[in-house]
Steps between C-alpha positions, in 0.01 A plus 500: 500500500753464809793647305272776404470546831771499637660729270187765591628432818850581450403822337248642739703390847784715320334766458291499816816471699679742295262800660713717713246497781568104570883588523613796504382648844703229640832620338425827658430363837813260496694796434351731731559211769842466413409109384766330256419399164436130629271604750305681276489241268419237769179735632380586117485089425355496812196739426497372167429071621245651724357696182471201322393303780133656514501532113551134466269408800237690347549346134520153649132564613442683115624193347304280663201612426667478094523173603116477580414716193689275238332160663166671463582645140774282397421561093525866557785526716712723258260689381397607909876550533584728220161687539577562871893612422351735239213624706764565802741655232234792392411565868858587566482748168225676661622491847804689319300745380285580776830557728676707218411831693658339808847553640486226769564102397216298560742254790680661720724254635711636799357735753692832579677611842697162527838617523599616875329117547670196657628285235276250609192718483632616108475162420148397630337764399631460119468138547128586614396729239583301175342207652215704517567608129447235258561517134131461369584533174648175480254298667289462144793262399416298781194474386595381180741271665226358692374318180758322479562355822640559807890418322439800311391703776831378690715621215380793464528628839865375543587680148333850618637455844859444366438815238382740696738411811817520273365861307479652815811413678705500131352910466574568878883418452505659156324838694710413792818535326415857318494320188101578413534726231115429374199659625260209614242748588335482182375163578315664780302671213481246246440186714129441440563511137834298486256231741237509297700459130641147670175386599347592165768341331504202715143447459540461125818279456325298766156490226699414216846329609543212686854488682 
């Protein structure tokens, strides 16, 4: 169930960190700033550690309490897990459709009217508002981690830390550079869906494969 897991993992950091909105404003305020492409770099990973910071603060707590689930129900551990994953996965479906007559993305990540700033001030305040922006969606595979123990748990959050972390700061030098042909946007539309498919999916190979 771990490799399932992780690979879920994998998947979902990418595409959570492949929205615009946790990298893109940044390009435009490095260049606006006059910042070089390693200072840009060096503030996105920045924003991005303290991103995953809360989400993996918050899913050590999730997974704990998988921990106290799976001694209390220890026979129907897997069942909990892939019932939860697929429960979470449908909510996300629906959330998609109830937000389909929205223009605005559900997180906004980085607050306007920060260029003119101090660098110092840039930096904080981005640094600030993703810690104050946690990926939720992820925090059901701590969960599921949680029944296995806290090693689990541990690997987990260093594999979505290290994901999401190198997406961001790999697609800021790609946009950096003027080499982003590929309208990202459309993940802005279709992220509840793309969300929910991987936690559906994961919910199943978790019921009927063991890896």
């Amino acid at each position: 169930m771990l490799w399932n897991l992780l690979i879920g993992s994998i998947l979902l950091g990418s595409v959570h960190a492949a929205i615009p909105n946790h990298w893109l404003p940044v390009v435009l305020i490095g260049r606006a700033e006059g910042w070089s492409e390693r200072e840009t770099l060096g503030v996105v990973a920045l924003s991005g550690f303290f991103h995953t910071l809360s989400t993996v603060v918050l899913g050590i707590v999730i997974g704990a309490i998988g921990i106290e689930v799976s001694e209390r129900l220890e026979a129907q551990t897997r069942l909990v897990a892939s019932l939860l994953l697929v429960f979470m996965g449908l909510i996300y479906f629906a959330m998609h459709d109830a937000n389909a007559g929205s223009p605005d993305h559900p997180h906004e990540h980085v607050p306007r009217g920060l260029t003119g700033r101090s660098k110092a001030t840039i930096i904080t305040t981005l640094s600030v508002a993703m810690l104050f922006s946690p990926c939720l969606e992820i925090e059901t595979f701590f969960f599921t981690a949680g029944t296995l123990g806290w090693s689990a748990i541990t690997t987990l959050a260093v594999a979505y830390t290290v994901v999401t972390i190198a997406c961001m700061v790999g697609l800021t030098a790609v946009s950096f550079r003027g080499l982003a042909q590929v309208n990202w946007h459309w993940l802005d539309h279709y992220e509840k869906r793309i969300t929910g498919g991987i936690l559906i999916a994961l919910g199943i190979f978790i019921f009927f494969i063991k890896l």
